[in-house]
Kinemage of the C-alpha trace (Angstrom):
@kinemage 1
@onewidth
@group {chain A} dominant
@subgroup {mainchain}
@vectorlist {calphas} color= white
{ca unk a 1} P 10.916 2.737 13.949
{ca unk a 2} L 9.451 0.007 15.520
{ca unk a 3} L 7.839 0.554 18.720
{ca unk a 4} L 6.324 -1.772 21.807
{ca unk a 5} L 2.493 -1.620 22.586
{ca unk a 6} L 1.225 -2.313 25.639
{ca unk a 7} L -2.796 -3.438 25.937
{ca unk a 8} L -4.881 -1.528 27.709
{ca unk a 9} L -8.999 -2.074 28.276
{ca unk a 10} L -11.348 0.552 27.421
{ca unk a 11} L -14.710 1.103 26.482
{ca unk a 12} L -16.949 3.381 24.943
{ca unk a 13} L -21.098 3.071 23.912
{ca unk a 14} L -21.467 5.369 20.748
{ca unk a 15} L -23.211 5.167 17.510
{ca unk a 16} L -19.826 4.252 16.302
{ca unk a 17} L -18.026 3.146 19.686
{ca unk a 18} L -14.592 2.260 19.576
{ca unk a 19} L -13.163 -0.441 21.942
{ca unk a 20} L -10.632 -1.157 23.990
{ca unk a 21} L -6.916 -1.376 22.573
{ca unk a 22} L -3.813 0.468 23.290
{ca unk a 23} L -2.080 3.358 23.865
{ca unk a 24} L 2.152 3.657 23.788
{ca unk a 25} L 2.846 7.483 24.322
{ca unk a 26} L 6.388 8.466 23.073
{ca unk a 27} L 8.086 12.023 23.842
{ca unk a 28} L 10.640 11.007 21.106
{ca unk a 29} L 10.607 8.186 18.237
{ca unk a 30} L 13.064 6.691 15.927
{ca unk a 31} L 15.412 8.707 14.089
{ca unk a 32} L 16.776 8.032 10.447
{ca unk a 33} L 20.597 9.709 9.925
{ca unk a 34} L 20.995 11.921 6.433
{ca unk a 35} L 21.396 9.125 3.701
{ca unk a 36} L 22.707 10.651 0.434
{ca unk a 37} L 23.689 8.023 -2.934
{ca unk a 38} L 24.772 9.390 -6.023
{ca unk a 39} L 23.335 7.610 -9.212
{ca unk a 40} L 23.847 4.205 -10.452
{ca unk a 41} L 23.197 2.978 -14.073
{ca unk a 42} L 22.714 -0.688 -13.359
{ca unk a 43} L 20.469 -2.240 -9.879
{ca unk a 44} L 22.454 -4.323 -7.434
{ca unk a 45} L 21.397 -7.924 -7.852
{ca unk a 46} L 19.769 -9.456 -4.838
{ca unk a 47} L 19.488 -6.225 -3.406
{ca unk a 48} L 15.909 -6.894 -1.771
{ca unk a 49} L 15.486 -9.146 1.164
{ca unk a 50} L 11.610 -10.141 2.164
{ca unk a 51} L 12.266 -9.886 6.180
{ca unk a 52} L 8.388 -11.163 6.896
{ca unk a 53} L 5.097 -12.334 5.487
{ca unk a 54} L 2.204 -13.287 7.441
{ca unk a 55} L -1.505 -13.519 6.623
{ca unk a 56} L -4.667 -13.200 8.012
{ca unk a 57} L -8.550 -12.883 6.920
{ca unk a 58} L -10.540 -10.034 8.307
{ca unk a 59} L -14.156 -9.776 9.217
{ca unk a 60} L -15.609 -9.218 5.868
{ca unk a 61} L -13.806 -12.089 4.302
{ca unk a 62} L -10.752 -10.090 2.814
{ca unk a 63} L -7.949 -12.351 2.808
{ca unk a 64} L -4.308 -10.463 3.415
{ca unk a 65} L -0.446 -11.515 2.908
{ca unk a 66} L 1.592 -8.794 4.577
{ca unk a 67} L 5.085 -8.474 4.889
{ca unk a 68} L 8.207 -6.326 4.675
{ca unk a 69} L 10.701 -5.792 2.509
{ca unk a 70} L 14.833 -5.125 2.810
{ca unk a 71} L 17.250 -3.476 0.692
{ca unk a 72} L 20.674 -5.010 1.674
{ca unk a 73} L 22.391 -3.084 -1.006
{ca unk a 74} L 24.630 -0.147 -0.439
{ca unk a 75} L 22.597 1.764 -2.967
{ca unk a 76} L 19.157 2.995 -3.196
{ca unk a 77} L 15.927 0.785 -5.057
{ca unk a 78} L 12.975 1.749 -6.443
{ca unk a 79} L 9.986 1.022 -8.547
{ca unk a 80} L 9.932 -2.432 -6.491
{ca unk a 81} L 8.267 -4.905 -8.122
{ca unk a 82} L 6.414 -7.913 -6.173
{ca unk a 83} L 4.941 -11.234 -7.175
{ca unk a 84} L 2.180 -13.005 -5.529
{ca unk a 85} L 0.863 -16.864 -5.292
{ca unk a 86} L -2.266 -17.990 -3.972
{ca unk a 87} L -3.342 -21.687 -3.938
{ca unk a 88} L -6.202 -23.918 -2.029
{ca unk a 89} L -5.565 -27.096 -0.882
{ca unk a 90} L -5.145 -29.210 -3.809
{ca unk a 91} L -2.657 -26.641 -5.080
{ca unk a 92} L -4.621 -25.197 -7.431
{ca unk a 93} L -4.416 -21.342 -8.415
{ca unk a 94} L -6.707 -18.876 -6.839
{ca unk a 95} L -5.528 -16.070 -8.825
{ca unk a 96} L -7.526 -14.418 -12.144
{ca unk a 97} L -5.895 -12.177 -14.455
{ca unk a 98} L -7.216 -8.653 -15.763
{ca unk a 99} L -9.507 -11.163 -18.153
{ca unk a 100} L -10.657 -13.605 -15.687
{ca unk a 101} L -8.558 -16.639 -16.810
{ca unk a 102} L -6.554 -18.266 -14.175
{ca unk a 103} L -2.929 -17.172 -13.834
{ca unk a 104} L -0.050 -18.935 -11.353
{ca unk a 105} L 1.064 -15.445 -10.196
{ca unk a 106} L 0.274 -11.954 -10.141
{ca unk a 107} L 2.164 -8.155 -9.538
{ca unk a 108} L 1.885 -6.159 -6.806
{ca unk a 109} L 3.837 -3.369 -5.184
{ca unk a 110} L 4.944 -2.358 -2.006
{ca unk a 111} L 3.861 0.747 -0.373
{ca unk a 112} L 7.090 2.682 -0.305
{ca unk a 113} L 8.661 3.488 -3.946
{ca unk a 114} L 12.091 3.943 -2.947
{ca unk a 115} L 13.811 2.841 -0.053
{ca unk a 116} L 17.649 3.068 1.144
{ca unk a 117} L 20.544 1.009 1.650
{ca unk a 118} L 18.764 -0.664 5.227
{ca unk a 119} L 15.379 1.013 5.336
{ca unk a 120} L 12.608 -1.464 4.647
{ca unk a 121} L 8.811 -0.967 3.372
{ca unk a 122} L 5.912 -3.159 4.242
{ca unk a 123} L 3.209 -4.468 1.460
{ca unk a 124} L -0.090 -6.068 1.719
{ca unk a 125} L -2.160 -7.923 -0.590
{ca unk a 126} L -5.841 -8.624 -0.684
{ca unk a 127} L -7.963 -10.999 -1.951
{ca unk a 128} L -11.585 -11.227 -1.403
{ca unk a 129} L -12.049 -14.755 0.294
{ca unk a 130} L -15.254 -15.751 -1.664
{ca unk a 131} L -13.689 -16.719 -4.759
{ca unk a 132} L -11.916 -19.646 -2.208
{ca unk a 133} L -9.760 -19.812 0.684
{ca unk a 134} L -6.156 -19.560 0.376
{ca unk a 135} L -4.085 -22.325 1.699
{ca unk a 136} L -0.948 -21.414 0.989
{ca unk a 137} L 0.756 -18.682 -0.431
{ca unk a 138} L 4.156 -17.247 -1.470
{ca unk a 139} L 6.186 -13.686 -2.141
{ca unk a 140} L 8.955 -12.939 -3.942
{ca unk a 141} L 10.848 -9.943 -5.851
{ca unk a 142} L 10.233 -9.885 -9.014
{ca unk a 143} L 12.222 -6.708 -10.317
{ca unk a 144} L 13.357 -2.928 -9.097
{ca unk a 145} L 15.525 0.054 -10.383
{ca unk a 146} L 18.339 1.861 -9.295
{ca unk a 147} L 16.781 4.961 -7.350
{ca unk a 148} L 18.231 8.279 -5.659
{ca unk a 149} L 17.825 9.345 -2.385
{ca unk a 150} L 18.319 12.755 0.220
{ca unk a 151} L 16.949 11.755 3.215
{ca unk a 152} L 15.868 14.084 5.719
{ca unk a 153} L 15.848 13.160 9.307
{ca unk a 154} L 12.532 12.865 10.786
{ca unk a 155} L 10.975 11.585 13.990
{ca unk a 156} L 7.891 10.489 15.182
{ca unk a 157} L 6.966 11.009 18.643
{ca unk a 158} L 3.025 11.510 20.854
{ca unk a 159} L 1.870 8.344 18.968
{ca unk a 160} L -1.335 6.906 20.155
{ca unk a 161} L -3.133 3.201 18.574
{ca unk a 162} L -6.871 2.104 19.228
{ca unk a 163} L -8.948 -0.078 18.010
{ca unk a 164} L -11.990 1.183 16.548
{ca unk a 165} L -15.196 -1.183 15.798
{ca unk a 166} L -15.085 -1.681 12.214
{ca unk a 167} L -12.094 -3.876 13.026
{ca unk a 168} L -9.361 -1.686 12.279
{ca unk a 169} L -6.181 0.111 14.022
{ca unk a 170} L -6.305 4.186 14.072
{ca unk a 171} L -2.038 4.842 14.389
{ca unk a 172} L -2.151 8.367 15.108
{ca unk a 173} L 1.155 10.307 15.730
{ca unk a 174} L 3.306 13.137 14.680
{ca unk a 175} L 6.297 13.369 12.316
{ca unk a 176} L 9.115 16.311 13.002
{ca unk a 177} L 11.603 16.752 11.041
{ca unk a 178} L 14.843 17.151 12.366
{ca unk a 179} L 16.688 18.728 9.367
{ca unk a 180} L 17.725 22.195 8.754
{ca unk a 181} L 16.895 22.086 5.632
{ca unk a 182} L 12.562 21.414 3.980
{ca unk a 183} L 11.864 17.405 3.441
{ca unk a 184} L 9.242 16.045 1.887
{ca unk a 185} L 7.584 12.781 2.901
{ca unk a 186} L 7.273 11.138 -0.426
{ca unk a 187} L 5.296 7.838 1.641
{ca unk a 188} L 4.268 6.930 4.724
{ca unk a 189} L 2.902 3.813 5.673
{ca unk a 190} L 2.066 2.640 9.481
{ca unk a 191} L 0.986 -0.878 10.974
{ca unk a 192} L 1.750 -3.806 13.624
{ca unk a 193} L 3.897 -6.066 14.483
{ca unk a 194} L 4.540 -9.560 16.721
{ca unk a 195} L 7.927 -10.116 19.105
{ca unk a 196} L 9.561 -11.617 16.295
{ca unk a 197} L 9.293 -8.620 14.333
{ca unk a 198} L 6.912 -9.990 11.743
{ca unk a 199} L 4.487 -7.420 10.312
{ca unk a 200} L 0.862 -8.575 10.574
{ca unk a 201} L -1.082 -5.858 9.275
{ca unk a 202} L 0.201 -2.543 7.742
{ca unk a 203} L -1.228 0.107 5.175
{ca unk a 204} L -0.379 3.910 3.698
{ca unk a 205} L -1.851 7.077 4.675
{ca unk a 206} L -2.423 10.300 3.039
{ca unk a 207} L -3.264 11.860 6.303
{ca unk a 208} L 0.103 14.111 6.505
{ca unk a 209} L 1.664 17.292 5.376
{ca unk a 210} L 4.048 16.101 2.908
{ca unk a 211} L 6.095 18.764 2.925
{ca unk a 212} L 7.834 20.185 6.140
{ca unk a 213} L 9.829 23.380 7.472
{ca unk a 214} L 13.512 23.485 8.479
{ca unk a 215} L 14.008 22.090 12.383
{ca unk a 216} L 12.705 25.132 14.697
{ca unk a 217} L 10.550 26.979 12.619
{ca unk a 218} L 8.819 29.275 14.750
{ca unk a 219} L 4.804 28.319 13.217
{ca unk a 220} L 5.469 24.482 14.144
{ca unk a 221} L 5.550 23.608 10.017
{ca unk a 222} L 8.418 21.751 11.004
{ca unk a 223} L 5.702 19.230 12.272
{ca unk a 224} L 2.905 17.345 11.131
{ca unk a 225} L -0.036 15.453 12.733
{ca unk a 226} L -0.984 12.049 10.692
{ca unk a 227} L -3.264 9.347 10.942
{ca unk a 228} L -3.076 5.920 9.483
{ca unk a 229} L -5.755 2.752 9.462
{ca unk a 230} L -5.506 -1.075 8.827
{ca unk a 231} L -7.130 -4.114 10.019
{ca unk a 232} L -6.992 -5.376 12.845
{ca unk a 233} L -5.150 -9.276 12.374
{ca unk a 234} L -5.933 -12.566 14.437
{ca unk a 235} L -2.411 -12.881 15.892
{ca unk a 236} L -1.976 -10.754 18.853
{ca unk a 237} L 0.124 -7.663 18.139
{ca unk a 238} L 2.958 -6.232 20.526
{ca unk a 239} L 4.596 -3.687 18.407
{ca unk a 240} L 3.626 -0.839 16.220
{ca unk a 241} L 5.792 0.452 13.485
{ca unk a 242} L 6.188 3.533 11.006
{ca unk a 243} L 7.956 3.435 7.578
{ca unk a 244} L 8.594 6.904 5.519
{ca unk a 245} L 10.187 8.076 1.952
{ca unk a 246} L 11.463 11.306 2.718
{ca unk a 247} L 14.407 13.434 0.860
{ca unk a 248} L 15.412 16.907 1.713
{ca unk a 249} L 14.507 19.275 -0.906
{ca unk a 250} L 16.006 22.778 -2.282
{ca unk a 251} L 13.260 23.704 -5.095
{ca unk a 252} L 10.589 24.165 -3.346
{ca unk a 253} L 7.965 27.697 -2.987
{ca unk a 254} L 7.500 28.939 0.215
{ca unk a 255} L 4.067 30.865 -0.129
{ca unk a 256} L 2.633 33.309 2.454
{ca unk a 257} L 0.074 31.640 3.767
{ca unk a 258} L -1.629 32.511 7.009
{ca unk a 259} L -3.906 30.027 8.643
{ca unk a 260} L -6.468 30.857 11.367
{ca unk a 261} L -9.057 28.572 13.104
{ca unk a 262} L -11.928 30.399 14.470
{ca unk a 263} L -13.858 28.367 15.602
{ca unk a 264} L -13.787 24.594 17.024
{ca unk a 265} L -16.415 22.283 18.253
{ca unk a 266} L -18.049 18.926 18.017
{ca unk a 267} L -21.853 18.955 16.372
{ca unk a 268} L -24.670 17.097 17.184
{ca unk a 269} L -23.618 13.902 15.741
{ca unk a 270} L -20.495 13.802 17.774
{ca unk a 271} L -17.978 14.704 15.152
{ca unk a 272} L -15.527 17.673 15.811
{ca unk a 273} L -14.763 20.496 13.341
{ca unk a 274} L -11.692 22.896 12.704
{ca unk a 275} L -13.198 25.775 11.226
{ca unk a 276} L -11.206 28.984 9.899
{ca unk a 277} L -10.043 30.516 6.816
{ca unk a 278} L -6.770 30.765 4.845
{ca unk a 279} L -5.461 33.895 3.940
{ca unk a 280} L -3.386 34.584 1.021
{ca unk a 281} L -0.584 37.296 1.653
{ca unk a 282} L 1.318 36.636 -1.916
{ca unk a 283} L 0.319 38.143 -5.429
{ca unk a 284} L -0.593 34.878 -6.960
{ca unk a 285} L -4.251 33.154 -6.255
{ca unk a 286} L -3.561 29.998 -4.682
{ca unk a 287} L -5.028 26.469 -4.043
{ca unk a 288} L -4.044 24.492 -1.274
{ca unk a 289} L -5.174 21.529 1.431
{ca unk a 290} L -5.312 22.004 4.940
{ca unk a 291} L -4.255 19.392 7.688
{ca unk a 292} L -5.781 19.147 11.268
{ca unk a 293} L -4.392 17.648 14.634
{ca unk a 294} L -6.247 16.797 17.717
{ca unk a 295} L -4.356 16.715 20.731
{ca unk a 296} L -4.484 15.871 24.496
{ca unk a 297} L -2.969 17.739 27.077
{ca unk a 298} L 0.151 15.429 27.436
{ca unk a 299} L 0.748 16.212 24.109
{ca unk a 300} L -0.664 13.165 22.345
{ca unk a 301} L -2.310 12.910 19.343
{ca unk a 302} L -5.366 11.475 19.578
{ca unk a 303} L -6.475 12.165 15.674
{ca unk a 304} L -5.812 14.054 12.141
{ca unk a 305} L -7.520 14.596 9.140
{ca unk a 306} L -7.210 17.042 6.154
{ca unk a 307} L -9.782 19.577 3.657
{ca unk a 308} L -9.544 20.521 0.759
{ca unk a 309} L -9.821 24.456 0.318
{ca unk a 310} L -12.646 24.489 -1.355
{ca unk a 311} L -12.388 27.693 -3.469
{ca unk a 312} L -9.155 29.607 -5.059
{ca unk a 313} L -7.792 32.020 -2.040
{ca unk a 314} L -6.895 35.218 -4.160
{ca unk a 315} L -4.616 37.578 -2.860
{ca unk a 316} L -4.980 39.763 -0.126
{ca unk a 317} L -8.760 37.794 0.481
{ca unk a 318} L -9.482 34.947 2.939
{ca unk a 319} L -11.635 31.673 2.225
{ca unk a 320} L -12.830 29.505 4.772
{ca unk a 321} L -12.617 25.530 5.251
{ca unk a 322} L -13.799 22.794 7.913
{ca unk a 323} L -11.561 20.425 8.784
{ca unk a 324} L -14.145 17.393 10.823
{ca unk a 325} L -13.259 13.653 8.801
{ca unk a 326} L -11.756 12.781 12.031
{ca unk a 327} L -11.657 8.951 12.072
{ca unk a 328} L -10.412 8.051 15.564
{ca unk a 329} L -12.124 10.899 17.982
{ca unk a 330} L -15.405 11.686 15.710
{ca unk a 331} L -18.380 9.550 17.570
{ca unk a 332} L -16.455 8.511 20.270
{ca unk a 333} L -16.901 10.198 23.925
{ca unk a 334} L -14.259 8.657 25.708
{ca unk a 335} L -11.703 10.148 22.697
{ca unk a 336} L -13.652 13.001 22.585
{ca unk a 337} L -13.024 14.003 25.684
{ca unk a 338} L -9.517 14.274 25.845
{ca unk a 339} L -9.043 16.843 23.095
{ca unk a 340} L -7.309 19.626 25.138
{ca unk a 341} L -5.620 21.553 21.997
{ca unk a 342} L -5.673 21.549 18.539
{ca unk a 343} L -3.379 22.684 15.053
{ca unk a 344} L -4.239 23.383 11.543
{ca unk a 345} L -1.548 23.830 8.673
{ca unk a 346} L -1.611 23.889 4.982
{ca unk a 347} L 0.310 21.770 2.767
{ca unk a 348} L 3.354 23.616 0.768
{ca unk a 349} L 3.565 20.683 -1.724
{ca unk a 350} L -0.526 20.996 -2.506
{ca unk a 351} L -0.436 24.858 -2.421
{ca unk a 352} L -0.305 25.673 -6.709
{ca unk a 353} L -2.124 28.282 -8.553
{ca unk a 354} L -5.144 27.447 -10.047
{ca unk a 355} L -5.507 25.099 -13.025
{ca unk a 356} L -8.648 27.498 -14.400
{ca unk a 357} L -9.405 30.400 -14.134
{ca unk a 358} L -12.635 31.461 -11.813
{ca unk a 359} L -15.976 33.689 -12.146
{ca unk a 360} L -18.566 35.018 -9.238
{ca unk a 361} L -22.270 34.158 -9.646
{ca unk a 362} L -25.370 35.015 -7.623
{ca unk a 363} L -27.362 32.725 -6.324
{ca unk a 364} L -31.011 33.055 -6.343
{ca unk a 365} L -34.049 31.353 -4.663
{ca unk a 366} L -32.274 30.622 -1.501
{ca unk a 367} L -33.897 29.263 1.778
{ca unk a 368} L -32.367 27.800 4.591
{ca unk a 369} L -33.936 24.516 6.932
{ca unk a 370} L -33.115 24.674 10.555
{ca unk a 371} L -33.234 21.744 12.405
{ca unk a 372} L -31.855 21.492 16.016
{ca unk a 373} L -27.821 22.051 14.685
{ca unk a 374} L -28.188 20.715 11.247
{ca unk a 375} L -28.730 23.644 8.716
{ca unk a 376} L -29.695 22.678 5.586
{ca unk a 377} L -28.990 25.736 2.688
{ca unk a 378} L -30.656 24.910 -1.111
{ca unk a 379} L -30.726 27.729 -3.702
{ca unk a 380} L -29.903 27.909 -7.641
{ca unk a 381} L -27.195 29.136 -9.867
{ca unk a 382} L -27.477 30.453 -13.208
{ca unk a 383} L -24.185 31.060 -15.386
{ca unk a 384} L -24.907 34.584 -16.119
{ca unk a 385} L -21.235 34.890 -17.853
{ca unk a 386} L -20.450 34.390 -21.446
{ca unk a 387} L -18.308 31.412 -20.973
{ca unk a 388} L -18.534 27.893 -20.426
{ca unk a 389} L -17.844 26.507 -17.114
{ca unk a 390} L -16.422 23.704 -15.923
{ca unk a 391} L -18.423 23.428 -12.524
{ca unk a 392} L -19.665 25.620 -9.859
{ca unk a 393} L -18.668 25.879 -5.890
{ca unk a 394} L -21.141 27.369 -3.390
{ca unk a 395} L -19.871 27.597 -0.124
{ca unk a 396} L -22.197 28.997 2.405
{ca unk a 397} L -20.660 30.310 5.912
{ca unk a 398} L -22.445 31.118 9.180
{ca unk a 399} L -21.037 34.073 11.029
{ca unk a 400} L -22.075 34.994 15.191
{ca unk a 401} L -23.517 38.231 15.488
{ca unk a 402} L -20.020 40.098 16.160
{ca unk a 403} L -19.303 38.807 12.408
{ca unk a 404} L -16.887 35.845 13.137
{ca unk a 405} L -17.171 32.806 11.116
{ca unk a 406} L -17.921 30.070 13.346
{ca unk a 407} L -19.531 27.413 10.830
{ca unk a 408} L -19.512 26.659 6.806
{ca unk a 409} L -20.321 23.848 4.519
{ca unk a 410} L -20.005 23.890 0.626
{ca unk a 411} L -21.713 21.575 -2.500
{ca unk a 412} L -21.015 21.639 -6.368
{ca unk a 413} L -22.561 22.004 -8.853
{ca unk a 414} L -21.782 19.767 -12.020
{ca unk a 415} L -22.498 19.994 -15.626
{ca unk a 416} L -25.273 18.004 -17.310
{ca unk a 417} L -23.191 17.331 -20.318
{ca unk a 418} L -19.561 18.942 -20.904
{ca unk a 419} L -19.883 22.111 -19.490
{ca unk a 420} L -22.145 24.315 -17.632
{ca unk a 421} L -23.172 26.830 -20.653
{ca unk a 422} L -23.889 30.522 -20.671
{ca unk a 423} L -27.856 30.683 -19.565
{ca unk a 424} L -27.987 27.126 -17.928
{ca unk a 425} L -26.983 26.089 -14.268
{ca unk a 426} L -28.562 23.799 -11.406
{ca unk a 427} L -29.516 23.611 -8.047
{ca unk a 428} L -27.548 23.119 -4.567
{ca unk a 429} L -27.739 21.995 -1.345
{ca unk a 430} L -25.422 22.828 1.501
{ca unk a 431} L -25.337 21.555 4.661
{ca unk a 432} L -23.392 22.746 7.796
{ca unk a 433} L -23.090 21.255 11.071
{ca unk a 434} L -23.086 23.781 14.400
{ca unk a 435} L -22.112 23.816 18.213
{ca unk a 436} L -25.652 22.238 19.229
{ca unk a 437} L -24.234 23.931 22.834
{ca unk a 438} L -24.386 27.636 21.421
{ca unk a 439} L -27.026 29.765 20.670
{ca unk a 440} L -27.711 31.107 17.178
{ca unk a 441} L -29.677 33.923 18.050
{ca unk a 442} L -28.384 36.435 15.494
{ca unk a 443} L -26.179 34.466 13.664
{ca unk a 444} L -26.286 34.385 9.708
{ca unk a 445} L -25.061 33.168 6.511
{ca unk a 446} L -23.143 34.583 3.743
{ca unk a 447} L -22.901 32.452 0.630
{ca unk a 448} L -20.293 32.592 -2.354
{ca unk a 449} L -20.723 30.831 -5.681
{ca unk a 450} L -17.415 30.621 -7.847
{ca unk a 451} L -17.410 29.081 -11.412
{ca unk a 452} L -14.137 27.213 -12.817
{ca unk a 453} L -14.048 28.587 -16.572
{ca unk a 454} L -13.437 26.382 -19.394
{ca unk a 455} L -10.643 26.738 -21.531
């Protein structure tokens, strides 16, 4: 899963402009084959090989080891346990325990929980710097557990890396999954390499859907867009690398979801927005978390993020979201401009019914700002119900004059103490970001307030 970059020069002047780096477009990637253990009771000794460590200090004075981890054993390891020393030049400690007293070593973990017999996971520790420079420093295992794998087969192909100015890599990419069967990514963790294969910066992402569709399934859930960030190190990298956790899995619920952007754009600010609804087709209200790509026309992708759904979808209804936390194409021109296409899926492993049940409220004393494409919507709600609530969600959408949603932005409202109680509410403030290139003659808002109940 390791992968050649190739430096490229760039440039872009933005609020936030991101610099020159890289690109390495693949049509394919690297490939795991079906790995299937049964249970052991007892963990292999000296299953775990450290491959790598390197370290580096980044521009606000973090100090981080990085490395990579082996297991050599011909069964599966998890729960991996690291151990971490720090010392100046005289030797000395640099670590501090939980109450401040100085300790020789300290825990850590690696990003992956359970890896195979020859799949590896990279870790990273940091340290802030101003407590004292590290001279030296060491890694070893401390302890692990027998774990159980079903791997999946997965690959990772249009993967694009920049370099953005706060001095980190954006790894953007997709993972497919070539099983016939669902797998879900249990981990995912992205970062860079040197010629000799020693990993010099790496971190996790959440940026993924977790779970995917059997190979060939006709929606494209057998895909997913992600996006992973780390910092940038001194030593010049020349490879970029992916590590996953992912089993095949048989006890899963597929719900009837249907998902449906209407509307996409980039706002005055220069950050784009997915905008659509999710509409429930099943008998059960649902909550679930949507996941955006951003794609050129050659296929690569250039940037993903995720939303939350910000109310319950019951069934047979629709509720809207905004996808726009994009971190590698939002405020950047040059990125910007080679969106040709876009996807948005939800997540099967973070679609559930609702943990509460769920009231409608009016709002009152609502007014809405206008200025240029910022709209900013403020109004109250009361709990008019005879129940205690947990919290409130307004979400306010804007619709064109044929009645399509083309914009929406939500806020909460929180309790004072515990709950919100019958007779007492608070105030919101909403706002939503539009086209600045379209016209809002005749467009207006709609705005839904939903209460969690308290049980």
């Amino acid at each position: 899963m390791k992968n050649k970059v190739f430096l490229v020069a760039a440039s872009a002047v933005v609020i936030l402009s991101i610099m020159a780096f890289t690109c390495n477009f693949l049509s394919g990637g690297a490939t795991e084959p079906p790995v299937t253990n049964p249970p052991v009771t007892a963990p292999p000794v000296g299953a775990l090989e450290i491959l790598s460590t390197s370290s580096f200090t980044d521009q606000y004075g973090g100090f981080y080891v990085v490395g990579e981890v082996m297991n050599n054993a011909d069964t599966p390891v998890s729960n991996i346990e690291l151990s971490i020393q720090l010392t100046d030049a005289a030797g000395a400690s640099l670590l501090r325990d939980d109450t401040g007293n100085v300790t020789d070593s300290l825990p850590f973990y690696p990003i992956l929980w359970t890896i195979a017999p020859g799949e590896s996971t990279p870790f990273s520790f940091w340290f802030d710097a101003a407590a004292g420079m590290p001279a030296n420093y060491s890694v070893a295992v401390s302890s692990y557990d027998v774990g159980e794998v079903n791997r999946g087969q997965l690959q990772s192909q249009n993967v694009q890396i920049i370099e953005d100015t706060y001095g980190d890599f954006i790894l953007t990419g997709e993972l497919v999954n070539l099983s016939d069967q669902w797998v879900h990514i249990w981990g995912l963790a992205g970062g860079v390499l040197d010629d000799a294969n020693t990993v010099l910066s790496t971190d996790w992402t959440g940026t993924y859907t977790a779970i995917l569709a059997p190979a060939g399934t006709e929606d494209g859930s057998d895909h997913t867009p992600f996006s992973v960030s780390f910092p940038v190190p001194q030593i010049e990298a020349t490879q970029w690398s992916l590590w996953w956790d992912a089993d095949i899995v048989t006890d899963m619920t597929d719900y009837d979801l249907g998902v449906n952007v209407t509307n996409s754009y980039f706002d005055e600010f220069g950050a784009a927005h997915l905008v659509g609804t999710v509409e429930n087709y099943t008998d059960t209200p649902l909550t679930t978390t949507l996941v955006g790509g951003l794609y050129a026309e050659d296929g690569t992708v250039l940037d993903a993020s995720y939303a939350f759904l910000p109310l319950t979808v019951q069934p047979g209804d629709a509720i809207p979201f905004d996808i726009s936390y994009f971190g590698s194409v939002n405020y950047n021109p040059d990125q910007a401009a080679l969106v040709a296409t876009y996807t948005a899926q939800f997540d099967p492993w973070s679609t559930y019914p609702p943990f509460y049940s769920s009231v409608a409220l009016t709002p009152t004393g609502e007014t809405i700002q206008k200025s240029g494409g910022t709209w900013t919507v403020t109004g109250n709600v009361t709990n008019t119900t005879d129940q205690n609530l947990n919290g409130v969600t307004v979400v306010v959408v804007v619709l064109d004059p044929s009645g399509a949603l083309v914009a929406m932005g939500y806020d909460y409202v929180y309790p004072d103490t515990d709950v919100i109680a019958p007779g007492t509410g608070g105030a919101y403030e909403v706002y939503i970001y539009l086209d600045p290139a379209v016209d809002t003659t005749g467009f207006t808002t709609q705005t839904i307030v939903v209460g969690d109940v308290s049980e």
